[in-house]
C-alpha positions in Angstrom: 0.0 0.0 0.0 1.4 3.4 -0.6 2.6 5.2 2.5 2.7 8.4 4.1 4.7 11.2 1.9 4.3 8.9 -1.7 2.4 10.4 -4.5 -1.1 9.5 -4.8 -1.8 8.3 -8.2 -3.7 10.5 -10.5 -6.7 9.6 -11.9 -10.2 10.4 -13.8 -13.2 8.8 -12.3 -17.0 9.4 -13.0 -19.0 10.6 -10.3 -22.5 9.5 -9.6 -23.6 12.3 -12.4 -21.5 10.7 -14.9 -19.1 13.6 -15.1 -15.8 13.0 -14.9 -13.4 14.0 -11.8 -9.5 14.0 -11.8 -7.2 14.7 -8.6 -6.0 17.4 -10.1 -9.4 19.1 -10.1 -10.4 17.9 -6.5 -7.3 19.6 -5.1 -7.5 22.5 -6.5 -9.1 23.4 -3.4 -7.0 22.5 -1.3 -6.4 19.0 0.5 -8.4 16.2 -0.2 -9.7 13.4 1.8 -10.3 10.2 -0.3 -12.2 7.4 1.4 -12.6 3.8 -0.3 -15.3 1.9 0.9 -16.1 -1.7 -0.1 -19.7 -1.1 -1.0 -22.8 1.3 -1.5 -26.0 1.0 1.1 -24.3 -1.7 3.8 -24.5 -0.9 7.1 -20.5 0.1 7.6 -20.5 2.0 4.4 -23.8 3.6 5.2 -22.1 4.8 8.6 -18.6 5.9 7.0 -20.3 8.2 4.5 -22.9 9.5 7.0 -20.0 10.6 9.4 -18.2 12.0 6.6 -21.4 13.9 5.9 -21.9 15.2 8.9 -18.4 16.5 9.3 -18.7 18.5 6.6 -18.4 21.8 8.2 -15.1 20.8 9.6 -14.0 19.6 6.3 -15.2 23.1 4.7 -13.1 25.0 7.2 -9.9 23.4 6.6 -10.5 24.4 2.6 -10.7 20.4 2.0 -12.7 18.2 -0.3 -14.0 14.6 0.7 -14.4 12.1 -1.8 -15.8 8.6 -1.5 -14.5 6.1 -3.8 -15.9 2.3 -4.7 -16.5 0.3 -7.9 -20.3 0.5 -7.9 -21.5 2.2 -10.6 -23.8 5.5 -11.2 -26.9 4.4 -10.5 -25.7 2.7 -7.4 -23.8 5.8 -6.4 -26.4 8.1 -7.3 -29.2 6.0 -5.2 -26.9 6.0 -2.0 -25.9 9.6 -2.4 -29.4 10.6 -2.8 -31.0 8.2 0.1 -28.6 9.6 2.3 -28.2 13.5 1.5 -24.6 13.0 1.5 -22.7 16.4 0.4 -19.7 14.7 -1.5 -19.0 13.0 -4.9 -18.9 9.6 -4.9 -16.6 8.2 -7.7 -16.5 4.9 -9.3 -13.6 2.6 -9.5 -15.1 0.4 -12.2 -12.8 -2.8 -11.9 -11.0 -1.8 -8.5 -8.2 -0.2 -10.9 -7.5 2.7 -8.8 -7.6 1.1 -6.1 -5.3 -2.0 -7.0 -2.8 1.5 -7.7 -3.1 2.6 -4.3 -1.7 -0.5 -3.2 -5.4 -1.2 -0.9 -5.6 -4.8 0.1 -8.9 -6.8 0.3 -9.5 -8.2 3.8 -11.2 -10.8 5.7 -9.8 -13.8 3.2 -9.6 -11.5 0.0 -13.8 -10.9 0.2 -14.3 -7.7 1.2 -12.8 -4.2 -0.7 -10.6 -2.9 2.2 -11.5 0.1 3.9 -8.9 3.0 3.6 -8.7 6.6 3.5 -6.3 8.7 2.6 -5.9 12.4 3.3 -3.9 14.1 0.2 -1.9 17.3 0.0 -2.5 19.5 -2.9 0.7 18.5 -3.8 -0.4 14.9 -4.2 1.5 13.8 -1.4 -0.2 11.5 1.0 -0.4 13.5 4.5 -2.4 10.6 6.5 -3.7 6.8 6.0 -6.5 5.0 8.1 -6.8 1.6 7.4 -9.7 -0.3 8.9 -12.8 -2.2 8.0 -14.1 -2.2 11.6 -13.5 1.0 12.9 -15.8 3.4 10.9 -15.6 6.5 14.0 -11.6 6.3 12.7 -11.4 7.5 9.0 -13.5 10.8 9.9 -11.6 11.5 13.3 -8.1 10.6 11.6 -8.7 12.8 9.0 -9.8 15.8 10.7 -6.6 15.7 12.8 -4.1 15.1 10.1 -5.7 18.0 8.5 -5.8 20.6 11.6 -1.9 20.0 11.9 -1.0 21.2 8.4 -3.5 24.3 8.4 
């Protein structure tokens, strides 16, 4: 998996609208946080995105965008996104490619999409990793922190 202070691997992914979204234009911002979640409307990943959502404020304030990232498709994306009122894009990762880039393993026996997020500098380098399936509360509290010591 890539580490701490690598280059995160650019890329051009659709978003639930079907337009497509580079890491070049989602930092122009600032920061990014990219999560990667195994799968649209489970009860983890419904959790994960909700916390993301309602840290938005924070994420606002620290000039950073949030991105959730997984291989289901628009539709799926689109359903989820709209079910929930979440306030970010959600990309697809048709085929896991980006993913399989970013070095993110599978877990429990190679069934499940692993659960990582990664907090990016807008000069592509990654600032922070949090890598659990189990531990939803982490990725949003991880991030927030990594981000409040660079601003």
């Amino acid at each position: 998996m890539k580490k701490v202070g690598d280059y995160f691997p650019e890329f051009e992914l659709t978003n639930e609208n079907g337009e497509l979204l580079s890491l070049n234009t989602i930092l122009e911002k600032g920061p990014a946080v990219l999560f990667f979640y195994p799968k649209d409307n489970t009860s983890g990943c419904t959790k994960e995105a909700c916390e993301f959502r309602d840290s938005y404020e924070q994420f606002n304030s620290l000039k950073t965008n949030v991105v959730g990232i997984s291989s289901d498709n628009q539709k799926s994306h689109k359903n989820f996104k709209d079910k929930h009122q979440l306030n970010f894009p959600l990309l697809t990762d048709k085929g896991g490619k980006l993913r399989i880039r970013a070095g993110i393993k599978t877990s429990f026996f190679g069934l499940i999409p692993g659960r990582v997020t990664f907090v990016v500098g807008k000069d592509r380098k990654i600032i922070q990793i949090t890598d659990s399936q189990l531990e939803l509360s982490a990725h949003v509290k991880n991030a927030i922190r990594a981000l409040e010591e660079i601003s």
